[in-house]
N, C-alpha and C positions, 0 to 999 in steps of 0.2 A: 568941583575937584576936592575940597573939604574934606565935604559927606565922604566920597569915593576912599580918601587916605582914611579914613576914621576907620570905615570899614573893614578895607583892609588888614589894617592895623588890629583889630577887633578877633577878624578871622586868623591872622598869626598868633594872637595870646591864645587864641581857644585850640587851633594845631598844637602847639607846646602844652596845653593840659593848663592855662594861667587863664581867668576870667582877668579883663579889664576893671569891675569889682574888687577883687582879690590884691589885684594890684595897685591899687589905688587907696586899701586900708591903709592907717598907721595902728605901728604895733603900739601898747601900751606907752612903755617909757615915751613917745616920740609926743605923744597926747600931752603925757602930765610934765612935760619938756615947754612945749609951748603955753600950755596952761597954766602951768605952775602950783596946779594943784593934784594932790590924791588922792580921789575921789573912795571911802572905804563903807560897805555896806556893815553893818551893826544891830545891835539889839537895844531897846531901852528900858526891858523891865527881866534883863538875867544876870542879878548879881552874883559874886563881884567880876563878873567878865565883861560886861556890856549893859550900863543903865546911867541914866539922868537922877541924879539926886534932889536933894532937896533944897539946895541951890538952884537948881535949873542946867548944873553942869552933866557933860558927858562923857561917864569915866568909866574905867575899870581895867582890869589886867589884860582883858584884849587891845584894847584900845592905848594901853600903855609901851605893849609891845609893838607897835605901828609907828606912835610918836616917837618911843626911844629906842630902839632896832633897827625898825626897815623903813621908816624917814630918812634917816641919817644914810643910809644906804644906796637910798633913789636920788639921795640930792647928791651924794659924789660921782653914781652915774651920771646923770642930764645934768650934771655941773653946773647949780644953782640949788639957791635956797626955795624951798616948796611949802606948802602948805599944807593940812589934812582935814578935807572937809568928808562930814558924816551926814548919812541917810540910813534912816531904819529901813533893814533887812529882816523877816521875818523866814521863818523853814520855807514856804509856799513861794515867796517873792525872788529868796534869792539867788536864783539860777535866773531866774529870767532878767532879774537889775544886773548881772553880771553878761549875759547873752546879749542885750541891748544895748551894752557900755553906759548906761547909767551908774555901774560904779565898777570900777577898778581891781576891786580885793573885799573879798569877804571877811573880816575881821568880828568872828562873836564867838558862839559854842557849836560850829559844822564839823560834822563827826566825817573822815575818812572813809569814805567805802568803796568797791569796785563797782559799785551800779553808779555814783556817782561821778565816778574816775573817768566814765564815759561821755559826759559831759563838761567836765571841767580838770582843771589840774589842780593838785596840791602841795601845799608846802610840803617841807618834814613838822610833826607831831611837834605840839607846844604843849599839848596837857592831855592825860589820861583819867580817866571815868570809867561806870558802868552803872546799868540804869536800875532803878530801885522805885518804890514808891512812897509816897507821901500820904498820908493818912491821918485821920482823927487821933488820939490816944483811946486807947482800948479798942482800938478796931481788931475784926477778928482777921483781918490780912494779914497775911506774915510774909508774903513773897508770892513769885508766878505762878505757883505750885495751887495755891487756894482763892483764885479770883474767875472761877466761873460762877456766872451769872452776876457777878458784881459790875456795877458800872464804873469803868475807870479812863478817865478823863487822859489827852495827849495832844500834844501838838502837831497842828496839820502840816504834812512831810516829814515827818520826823523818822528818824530808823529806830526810835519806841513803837512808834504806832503800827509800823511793817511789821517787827518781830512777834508784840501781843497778837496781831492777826494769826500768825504764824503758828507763835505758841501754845496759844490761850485761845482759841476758837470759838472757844462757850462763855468768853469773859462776851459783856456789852460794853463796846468801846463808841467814846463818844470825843471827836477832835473838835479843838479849839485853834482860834489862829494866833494865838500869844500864851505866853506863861501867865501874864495876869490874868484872862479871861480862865483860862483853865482855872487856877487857884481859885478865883471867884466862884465859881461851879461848885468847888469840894468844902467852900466856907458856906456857902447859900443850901448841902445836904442835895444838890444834884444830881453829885457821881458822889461812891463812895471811898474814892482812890486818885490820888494824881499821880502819873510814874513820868518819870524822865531819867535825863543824871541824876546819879547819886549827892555831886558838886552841886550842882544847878539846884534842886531839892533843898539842900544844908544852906544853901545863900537863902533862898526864898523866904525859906522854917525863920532863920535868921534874922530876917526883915518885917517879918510879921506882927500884926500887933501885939499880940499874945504868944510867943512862942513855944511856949508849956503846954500849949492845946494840940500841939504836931508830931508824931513820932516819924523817921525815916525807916522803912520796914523791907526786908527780903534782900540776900547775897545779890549780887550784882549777875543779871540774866543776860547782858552783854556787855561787849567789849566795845568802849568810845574814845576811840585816838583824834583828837580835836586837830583838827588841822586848816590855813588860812586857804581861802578857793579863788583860783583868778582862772581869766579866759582860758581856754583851752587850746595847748599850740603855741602861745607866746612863749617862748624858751626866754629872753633875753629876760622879760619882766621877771618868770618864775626861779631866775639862777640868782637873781637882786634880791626879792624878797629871802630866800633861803640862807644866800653869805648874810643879809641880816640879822636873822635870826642865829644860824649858828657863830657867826661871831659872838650875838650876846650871850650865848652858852659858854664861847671857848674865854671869853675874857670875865667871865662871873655875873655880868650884868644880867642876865634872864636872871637870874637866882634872886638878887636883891628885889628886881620887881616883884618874882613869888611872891617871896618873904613880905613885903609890902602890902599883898593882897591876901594869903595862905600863911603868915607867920603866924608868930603868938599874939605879936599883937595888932595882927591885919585884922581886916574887913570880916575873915572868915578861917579861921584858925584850921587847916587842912594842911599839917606837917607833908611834905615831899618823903617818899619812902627811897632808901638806897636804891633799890631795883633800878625806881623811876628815873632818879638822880644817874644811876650809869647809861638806861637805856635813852635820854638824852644829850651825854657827853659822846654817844656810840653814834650818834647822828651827824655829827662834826666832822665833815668831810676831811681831810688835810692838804695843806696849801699849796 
């Protein structure tokens, strides 16, 4: 008789268009409700958004925007204090650690797009870029315009590595699964170019041993609106993370993180341009 009600039951979810599966998910929040944790995928070698220093600690302005924005914001939802635990997210991995529920939110440098949009949901924009290259000094690279037959180094999944195809069809492109491995390639004379963010780029140049040995070369060949990625469909999760963030916009707290990371005397001195500064306040829903 069991079996028999199961069934049935089974066969009425599937009449209404509802899998017993489907039914039986919990949405995000309901997870890191019980858990008490939020699980955020990351990077650990793309400063200053997402890397482990030389402490062993795992910091950066992604990551600062998670603990001091949309923490604060999950825990007034699920009405409880939370925790934020990290796992490296690479370009390749993180749709799938996101698609498996091994992690929660994508918190690094994932650039917005409509191919991606298909897959998964997006915040609103927390940082804008455009992609540029990395080079020796005196290299004769100047931007997209003179890199065929040059070997230029990118990270695997990236929407660098999509466009150079695109653009640059006679360049030799050669992907790596990290920003360090790739850099390693253009310090060791394997490719003759590393392109990514122009941000991502100026952190790296910046960290490097030598940084007088690095020019950042060529106008910016695309456009990268950074934005955080969670399951796709979950509304409830996606409206939480977003009043986080644009709260830290409307009450000045994203700025001071900036500043913190991008000021004069951050991590990585990248002054905020007015444009940007409005077309962030312009994301601010109203209440």
């Amino acid at each position: 008789m069991q079996r028999l009600m199961a069934l049935v039951m089974a066969l009425a979810l599937l009449a209404a268009g509802t899998t017993p599966v489907l039914a039986q998910q919990k949405s995000t929040l309901d997870k890191i409700g019980e858990t008490g944790t939020l699980t955020i995928g990351t990077r650990t070698g793309s400063p200053p958004f997402a890397y482990v220093n030389s402490k062993n600690e795992w910091v950066g302005f992604s990551i600062d925007l998670v603990e001091e924005l949309i923490k604060p914001a999950v825990e007034k939802k699920v009405g409880k204090p939370i925790k934020v635990e990290k796992k490296e997210a690479t370009p390749p991995t993180r749709i799938p650690l996101l698609s498996s529920n091994a992690v929660d939110l994508i918190a690094g440098t994932m650039t917005d797009t409509r191919a991606r949009r298909e897959s998964v949901d997006f915040s609103i924009t927390f940082f804008v870029t455009g992609a540029q290259f990395l080079v020796k000094k005196g290299s004769p690279i100047k931007g997209i315009k003179n890199i065929d037959g040059k070997r230029i180094a990118s990270q695997q999944g990236s929407t660098n590595a999509r466009i150079i195809r695109e653009k640059a069809p006679k360049a030799i492109l050669r992907e790596f699964p990290d920003q360090p491995s790739a850099f390693q390639a253009l310090v060791q004379g394997q490719v003759d170019a590393y392109t990514n963010d122009g941000i991502q780029l100026a952190g790296l140049k910046a960290k490097s041993p030598n940084p007088g040995q690095w020019d950042i070369v060529g106008d910016f060949y695309s456009y990268e609106p950074y934005g955080m990625a969670m399951r796709k469909g979950d509304a409830d999760f996606h409206n939480v993370v977003n009043t986080g963030l644009m709260e830290g916009i409307e009450s000045g707290k994203f700025f001071e993180i900036y500043e913190k990371w991008f000021g004069a005397n951050g991590e990585l001195p990248y002054p905020m341009s007015p444009q940007v500064r409005s077309f962030m306040l312009l994301q601010v829903v109203p209440k």
